[in-house]
C-alpha positions in Angstrom: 178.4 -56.8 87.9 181.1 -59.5 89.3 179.3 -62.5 90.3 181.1 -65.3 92.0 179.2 -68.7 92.1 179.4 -71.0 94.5 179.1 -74.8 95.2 179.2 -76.0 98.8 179.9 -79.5 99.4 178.5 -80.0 103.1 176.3 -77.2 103.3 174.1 -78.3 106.1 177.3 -78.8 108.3 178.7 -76.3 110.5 180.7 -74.7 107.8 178.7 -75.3 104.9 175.7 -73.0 107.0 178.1 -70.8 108.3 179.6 -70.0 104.4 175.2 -69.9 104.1 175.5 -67.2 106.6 178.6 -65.3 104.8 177.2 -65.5 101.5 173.8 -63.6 102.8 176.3 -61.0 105.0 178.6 -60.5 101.1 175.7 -59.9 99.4 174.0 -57.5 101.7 177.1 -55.6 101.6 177.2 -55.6 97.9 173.9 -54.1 97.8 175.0 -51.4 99.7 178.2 -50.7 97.5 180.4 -52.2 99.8 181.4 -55.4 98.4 183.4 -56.2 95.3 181.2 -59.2 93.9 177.9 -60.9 94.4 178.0 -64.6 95.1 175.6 -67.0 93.8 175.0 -70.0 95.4 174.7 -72.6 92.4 175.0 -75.9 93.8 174.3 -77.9 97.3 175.7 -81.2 98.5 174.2 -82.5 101.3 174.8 -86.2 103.3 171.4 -86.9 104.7 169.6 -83.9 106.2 167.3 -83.3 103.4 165.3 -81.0 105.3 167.6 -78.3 105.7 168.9 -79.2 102.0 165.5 -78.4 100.8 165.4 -75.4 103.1 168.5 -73.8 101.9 167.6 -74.4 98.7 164.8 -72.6 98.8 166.0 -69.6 100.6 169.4 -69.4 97.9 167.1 -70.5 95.1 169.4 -73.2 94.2 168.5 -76.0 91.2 171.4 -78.2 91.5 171.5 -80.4 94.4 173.1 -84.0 95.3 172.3 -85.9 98.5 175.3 -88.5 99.5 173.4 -91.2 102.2 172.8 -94.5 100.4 169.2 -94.7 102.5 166.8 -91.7 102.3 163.4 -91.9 103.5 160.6 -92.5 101.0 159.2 -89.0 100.5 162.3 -87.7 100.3 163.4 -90.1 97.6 160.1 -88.7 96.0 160.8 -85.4 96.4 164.5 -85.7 95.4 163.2 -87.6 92.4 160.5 -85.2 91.3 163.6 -82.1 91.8 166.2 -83.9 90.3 168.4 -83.6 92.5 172.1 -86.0 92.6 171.6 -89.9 95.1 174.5 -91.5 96.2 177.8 -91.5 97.5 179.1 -90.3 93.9 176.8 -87.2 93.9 179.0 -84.8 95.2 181.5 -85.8 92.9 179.0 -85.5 89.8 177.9 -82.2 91.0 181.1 -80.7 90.8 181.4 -82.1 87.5 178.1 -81.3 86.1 177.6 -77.4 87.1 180.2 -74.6 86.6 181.2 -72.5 88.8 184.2 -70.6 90.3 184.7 -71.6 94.1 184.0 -75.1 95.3 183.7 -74.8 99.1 185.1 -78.0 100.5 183.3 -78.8 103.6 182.6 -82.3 103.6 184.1 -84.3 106.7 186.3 -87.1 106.4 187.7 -88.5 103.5 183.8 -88.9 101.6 184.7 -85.5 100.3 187.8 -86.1 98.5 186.6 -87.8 95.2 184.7 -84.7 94.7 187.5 -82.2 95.8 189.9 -83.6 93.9 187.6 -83.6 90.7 187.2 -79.7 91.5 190.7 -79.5 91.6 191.2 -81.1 88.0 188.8 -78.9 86.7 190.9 -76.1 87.6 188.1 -74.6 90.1 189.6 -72.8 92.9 188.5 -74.8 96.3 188.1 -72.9 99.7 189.6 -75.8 102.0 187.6 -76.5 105.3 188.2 -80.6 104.9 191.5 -81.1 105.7 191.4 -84.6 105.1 191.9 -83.9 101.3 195.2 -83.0 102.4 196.2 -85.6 104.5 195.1 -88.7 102.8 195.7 -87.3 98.9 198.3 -84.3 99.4 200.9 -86.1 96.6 197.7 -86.5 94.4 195.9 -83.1 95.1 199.1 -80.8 94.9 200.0 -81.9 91.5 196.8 -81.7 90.4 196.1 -78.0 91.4 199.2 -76.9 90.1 198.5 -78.6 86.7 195.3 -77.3 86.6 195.7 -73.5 88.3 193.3 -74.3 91.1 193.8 -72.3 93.6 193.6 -74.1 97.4 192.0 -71.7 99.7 192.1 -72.5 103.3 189.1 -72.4 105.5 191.0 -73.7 108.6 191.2 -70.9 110.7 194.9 -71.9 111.7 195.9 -72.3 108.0 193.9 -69.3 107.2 196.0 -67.3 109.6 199.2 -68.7 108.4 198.5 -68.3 105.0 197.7 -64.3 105.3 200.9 -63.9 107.3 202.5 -65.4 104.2 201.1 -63.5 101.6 201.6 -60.1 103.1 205.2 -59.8 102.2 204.7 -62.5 99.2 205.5 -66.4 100.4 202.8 -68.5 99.1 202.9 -72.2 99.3 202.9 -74.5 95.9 199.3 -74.6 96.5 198.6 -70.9 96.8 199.1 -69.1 93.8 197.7 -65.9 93.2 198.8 -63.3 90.4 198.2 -60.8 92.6 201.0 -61.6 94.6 204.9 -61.9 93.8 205.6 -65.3 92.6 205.7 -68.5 94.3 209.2 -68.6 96.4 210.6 -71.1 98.3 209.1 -70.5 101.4 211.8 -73.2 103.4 214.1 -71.1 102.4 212.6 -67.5 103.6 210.6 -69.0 106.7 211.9 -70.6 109.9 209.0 -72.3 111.1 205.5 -72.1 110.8 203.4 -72.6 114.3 199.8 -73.5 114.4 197.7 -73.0 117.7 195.6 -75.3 119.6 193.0 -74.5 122.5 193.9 -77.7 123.9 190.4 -79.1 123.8 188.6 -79.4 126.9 191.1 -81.8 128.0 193.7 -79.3 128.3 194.1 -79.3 132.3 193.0 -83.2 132.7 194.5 -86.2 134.1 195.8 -88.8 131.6 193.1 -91.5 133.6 190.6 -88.8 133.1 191.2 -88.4 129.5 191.3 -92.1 128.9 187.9 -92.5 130.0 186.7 -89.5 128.6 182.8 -90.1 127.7 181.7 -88.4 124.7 179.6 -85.7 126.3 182.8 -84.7 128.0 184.8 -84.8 124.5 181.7 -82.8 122.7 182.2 -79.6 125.5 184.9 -77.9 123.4 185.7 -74.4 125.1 186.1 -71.7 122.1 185.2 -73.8 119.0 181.5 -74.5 118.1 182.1 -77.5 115.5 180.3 -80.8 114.2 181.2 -84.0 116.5 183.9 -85.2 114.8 186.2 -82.1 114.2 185.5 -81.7 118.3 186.1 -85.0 119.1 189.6 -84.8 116.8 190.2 -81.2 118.5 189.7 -83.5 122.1 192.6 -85.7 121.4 194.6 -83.2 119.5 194.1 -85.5 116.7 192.8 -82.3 114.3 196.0 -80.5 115.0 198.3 -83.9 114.3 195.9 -83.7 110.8 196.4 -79.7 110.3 200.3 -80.1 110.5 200.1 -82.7 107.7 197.9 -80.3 106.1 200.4 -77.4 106.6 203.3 -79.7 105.0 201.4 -79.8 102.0 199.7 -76.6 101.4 202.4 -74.6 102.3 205.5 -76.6 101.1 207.0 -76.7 104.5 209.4 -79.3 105.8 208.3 -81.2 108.6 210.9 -79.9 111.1 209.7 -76.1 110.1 206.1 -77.3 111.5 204.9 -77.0 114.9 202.1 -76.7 117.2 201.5 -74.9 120.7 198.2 -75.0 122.8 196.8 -71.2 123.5 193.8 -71.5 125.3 191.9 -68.4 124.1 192.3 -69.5 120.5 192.4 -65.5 119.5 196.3 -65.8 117.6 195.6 -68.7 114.8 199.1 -69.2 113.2 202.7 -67.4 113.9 204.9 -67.3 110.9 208.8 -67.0 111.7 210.8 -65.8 109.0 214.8 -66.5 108.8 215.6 -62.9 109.5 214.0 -63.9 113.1 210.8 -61.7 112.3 207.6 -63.0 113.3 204.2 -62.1 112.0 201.4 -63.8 113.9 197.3 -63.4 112.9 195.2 -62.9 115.4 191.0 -63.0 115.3 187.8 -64.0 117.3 186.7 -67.3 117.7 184.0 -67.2 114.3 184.8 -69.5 111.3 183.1 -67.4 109.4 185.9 -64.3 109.1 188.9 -67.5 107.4 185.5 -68.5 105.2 184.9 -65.0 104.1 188.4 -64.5 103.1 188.8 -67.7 101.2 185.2 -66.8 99.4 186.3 -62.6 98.7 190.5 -63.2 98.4 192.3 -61.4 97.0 189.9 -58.8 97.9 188.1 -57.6 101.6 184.6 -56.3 102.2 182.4 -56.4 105.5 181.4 -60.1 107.0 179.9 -60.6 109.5 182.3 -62.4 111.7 182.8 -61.3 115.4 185.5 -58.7 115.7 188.0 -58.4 117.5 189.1 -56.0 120.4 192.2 -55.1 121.2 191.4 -53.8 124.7 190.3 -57.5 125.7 193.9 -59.0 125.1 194.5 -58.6 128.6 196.0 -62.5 128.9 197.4 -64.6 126.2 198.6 -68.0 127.4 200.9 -70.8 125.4 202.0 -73.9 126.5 203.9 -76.8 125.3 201.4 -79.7 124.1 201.9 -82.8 126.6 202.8 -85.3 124.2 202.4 -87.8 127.0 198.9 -87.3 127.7 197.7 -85.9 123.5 200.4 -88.6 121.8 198.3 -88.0 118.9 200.7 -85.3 117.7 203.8 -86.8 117.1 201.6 -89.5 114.5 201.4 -86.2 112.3 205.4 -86.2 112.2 205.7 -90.5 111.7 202.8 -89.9 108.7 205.2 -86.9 106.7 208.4 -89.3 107.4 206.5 -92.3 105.4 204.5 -90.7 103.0 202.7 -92.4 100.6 199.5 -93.4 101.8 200.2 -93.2 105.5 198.1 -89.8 105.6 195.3 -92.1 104.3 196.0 -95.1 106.8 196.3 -92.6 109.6 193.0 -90.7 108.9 190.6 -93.4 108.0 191.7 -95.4 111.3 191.1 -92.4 113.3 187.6 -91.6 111.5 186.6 -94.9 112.5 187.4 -95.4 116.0 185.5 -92.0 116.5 182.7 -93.0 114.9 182.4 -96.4 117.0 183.5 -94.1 119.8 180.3 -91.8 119.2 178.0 -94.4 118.7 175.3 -95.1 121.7 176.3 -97.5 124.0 179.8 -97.9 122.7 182.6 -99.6 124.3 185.6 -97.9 123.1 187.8 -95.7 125.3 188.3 -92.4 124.2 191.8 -92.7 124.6 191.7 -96.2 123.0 191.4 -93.7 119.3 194.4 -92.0 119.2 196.2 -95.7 120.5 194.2 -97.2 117.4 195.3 -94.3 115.3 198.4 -95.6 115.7 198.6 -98.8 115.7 197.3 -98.7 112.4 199.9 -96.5 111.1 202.6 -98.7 111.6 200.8 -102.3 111.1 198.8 -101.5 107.9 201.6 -101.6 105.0 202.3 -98.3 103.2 202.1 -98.2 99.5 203.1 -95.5 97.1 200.5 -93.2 96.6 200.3 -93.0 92.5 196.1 -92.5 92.1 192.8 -92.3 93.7 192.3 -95.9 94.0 195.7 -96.0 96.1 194.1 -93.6 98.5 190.8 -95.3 99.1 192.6 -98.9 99.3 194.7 -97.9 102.3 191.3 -96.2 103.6 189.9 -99.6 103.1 193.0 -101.4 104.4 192.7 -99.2 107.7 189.0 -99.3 108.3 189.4 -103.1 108.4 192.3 -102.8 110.9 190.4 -101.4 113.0 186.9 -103.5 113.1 189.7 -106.3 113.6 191.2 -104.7 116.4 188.2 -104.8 118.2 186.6 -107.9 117.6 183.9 -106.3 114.9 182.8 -108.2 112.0 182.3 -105.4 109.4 184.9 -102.3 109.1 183.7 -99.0 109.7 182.6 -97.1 106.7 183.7 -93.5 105.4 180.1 -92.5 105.6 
C-alpha cells in the first residue's frame, strides 16, 4: 500500500485544518478503493494554539510536534514537556529536519515559515506551497535550492494552482515544477504570452479611495468569496496578496515580469488564464474551496475524490473582469518595482507590509488602513537593497524593514515576524 506522509507547518491555521480536512476526505476515499495512496500525517507545527495542536494530534495520532510562540502558558509548557514536543521559533525548522517524510505542506504565514521551508527544500522534500512569502522574500535562494535538491514546489495558492494545471496539460512547467511525468522543463517565456492571475477585489472593490483609507479592520476582515486568516484577508483588502502572488508567479513559474498580470473577477470561480504565443488561452476555473489546489498539490500527479465544493456549470450565468484601479490598490505596481530590483527587495517589501498589518490589527491602533500599502512602499525604496547570497541576507533586510517601519511611526521597538 502507497502511503504518503505528511508534515504541516501551520496546521491550526486555515489551511493547515483545511489540508486536516483533505487528508481525512483522501483517506476515506482510499478505503473505498478510490484513492491512489494513504496519507499519514507525521508531523505538526503549530504557533500558539496548543489546544487544537493537542487536538489534532490526537485525532491524526501524530508524535512529532513543535510549537513556535516564545511564551506558552504553564500547563502547556508541562504538557509540551512531558510529550516532547519541539519550543521555539526554530521548532518548525527542526521538525522538518528531524522526521522524514515526503510532502511538507508549507502553511505558515509570513516570512516565520521560511527557515523551515527552505530547510525542506534542501532536503529534497517536495513542499505543497500555501506561504507565498517563501517566494517573495527568498525566491533567488529557494529556486536554486529545489532544483539542486529535486524538490518539487507545489502550489497551494489557488491562483498559482490554476496556472500551474493550465501549464502542465500540454507540458510547460516552471524551473520549480518538475515532474517526470511530464515532458521536460521548457522555456515557458518562450511558449507562453502572459500569465494572468485573478483577484476578487477584496471587499473594497466598489469603494471610494477616502473610504478605503479609513477602512477599519472589521471592514478589511469581510472578504466576499475567500474565508482566510486575518492577514491573507487584510493583504487580499489592499490587493497587497496579489502584488505578493505576481512575485511569486515570477519565480515559480520562470516568467518575465512583463508576461505577468493581474485582473479583478469578482466571483473568484476562473483562478489563472494562461496565454500561449499561438494566441490560445487555457483558463482554470473552480469553486471558492482551498481545499480542491490543496488536494492536488497533496495527490499530483495523480486525482481521486476530495471533498472540495464543485463546481456547476449551469451557475456561470455572469463572469465579470475589470481592470485593477491602480490609483485606489497602488499596492500592485510595488510587485513590478520588487522583480525590477531583485535582491532582497521581496524581503524589504514583505516584512514592511507584515508589520504595518499587524500594528494595523492590533486593538486600538492608529494606523490607517491605507497608511500599509503607503508604508509598504516607502520602505521599498528607502531601506537599501542588498544582493541576496543566503538566509542571513533575507532576514537582515526583514530586520532592516521592520525597523523602518516602527521608525516611521514614532514606535520604539520594530515589529516582529511573529
Amino acid at each position: 500500500m502507497a502511503v504518503r506522509r505528511i508534515i504541516i507547518l501551520g496546521s491550526t491555521g486555515s489551511i493547515g485544518t483545511q489540508t486536516l480536512d483533505v487528508v481525512q476526505s483522501l483517506n476515506a476515499a482510499h478505503a473505498q478503493g478510490k484513492g491512489e495512496h494513504r496519507y499519514e500525517v507525521v508531523g505538526l507545527a503549530a504557533g500558539s494554539n496548543t489546544e487544537l495542536l493537542k487536538e489534532q494530534a490526537r485525532r491524526f495520532n501524530v508524535r512529532h510536534l513543535a510549537i513556535g510562540a516564545e511564551e506558552i502558558s504553564a500547563p502547556c509548557r508541562t504538557w509540551a514537556n512531558e510529550a516532547g514536543v519541539l519550543l521555539g521559533p526554530d521548532a518548525a525548522e527542526h521538525l522538518v529536519r528531524s522526521v522524514d517524510c515526503d510532502v511538507v505542506v508549507s502553511a505558515i504565514v509570513g516570512v516565520a515559515g521560511l527557515a523551515a521551508t527552505l530547510a525542506a527544500v534542501k532536503l529534497g522534500r517536495d513542499v505543497a506551497l500555501a506561504n507565498k512569502e517563501t517566494l517573495v522574500a527568498a525566491g533567488e535562494l529557494v529556486i536554486p535550492a529545489a532544483v539542486a535538491s529535486g524538490s518539487r514546489l507545489l502550489p497551494v495558492d489557488s491562483e498559482h494552482a490554476g496556472a500551474w494545471q493550465a501549464l502542465a496539460c500540454v507540458g510547460c512547467v516552471g524551473p520549480g515544477l518538475r515532474d517526470l511525468t511530464l515532458a521536460p522543463p521548457m522555456n515557458l517565456d518562450g511558449r507562453v504570452r502572459k500569465l494572468t492571475l485573478t483577484a476578487s477585489g477584496g471587499p473594497f472593490r466598489t469603494a471610494t479611495r477616502e473610504e478605503i483609507e479609513h477602512a477599519t479592520p472589521a471592514q478589511a476582515l469581510k472578504h466576499p468569496t475567500w474565508s482566510m486568516g486575518k492577514k491573507v484577508t487584510i493583504d487580499s483588502a489592499s490587493l497587497m496578496n496579489k502584488a505578493l502572488e505576481l512575485i511569486e508567479a515570477h519565480w515559480l513559474f520562470g516568467l518575465a515580469p512583463d508576461r505577468l498580470d493581474a485582473i479583478i473577477h469578482p466571483q473568484s470561480l476562473v483562478h489563472a488564464f494562461v496565454e500561449y504565443c499561438d494566441g490560445s488561452v487555457l483558463a482554470q476555473l473552480g469553486a471558492a474551496d482551498m481545499r480542491c489546489p490543496i488536494q492536488v498539490a497533496l495527490t499530483w500527479p495523480g486525482r481521486a475524490p476530495g471533498a472540495a465544493k464543485r463546481l456547476d456549470p449551469m451557475t456561470l450565468t455572469k463572469l465579470d473582469f475589470e481592470a485593477p484601479d491602480h490609483a485606489r490598490f497602488p499596492a500592485l505596481k510595488l510587485a513590478y518595482r520588487v522583480m525590477e530590483k531583485g535582491g532582497t527587495a521581496g524581503a524589504i517589501l514583505n516584512a514592511a507590509n507584515e508589520a504595518a498589518v499587524r500594528l494595523f490589527l492590533q486593538p486600538g491602533a492608529s494606523l490607517k488602513f491605507g497608511q500599509i500599502g503607503r508604508l509598504a512602499g516607502e520602505a521599498l525604496e528607502e531601506v537599501p537593497t542588498r544582493p541576496l547570497t543566503s538566509l542571513e541576507d533575507c532576514l537582515q533586510a526583514d530586520a532592516m524593514a521592520r525597523e523602518f517601519v516602527a521608525r516611521r511611526l514614532g514606535l520604539r521597538a520594530a515589529v516582529t515576524a511573529r
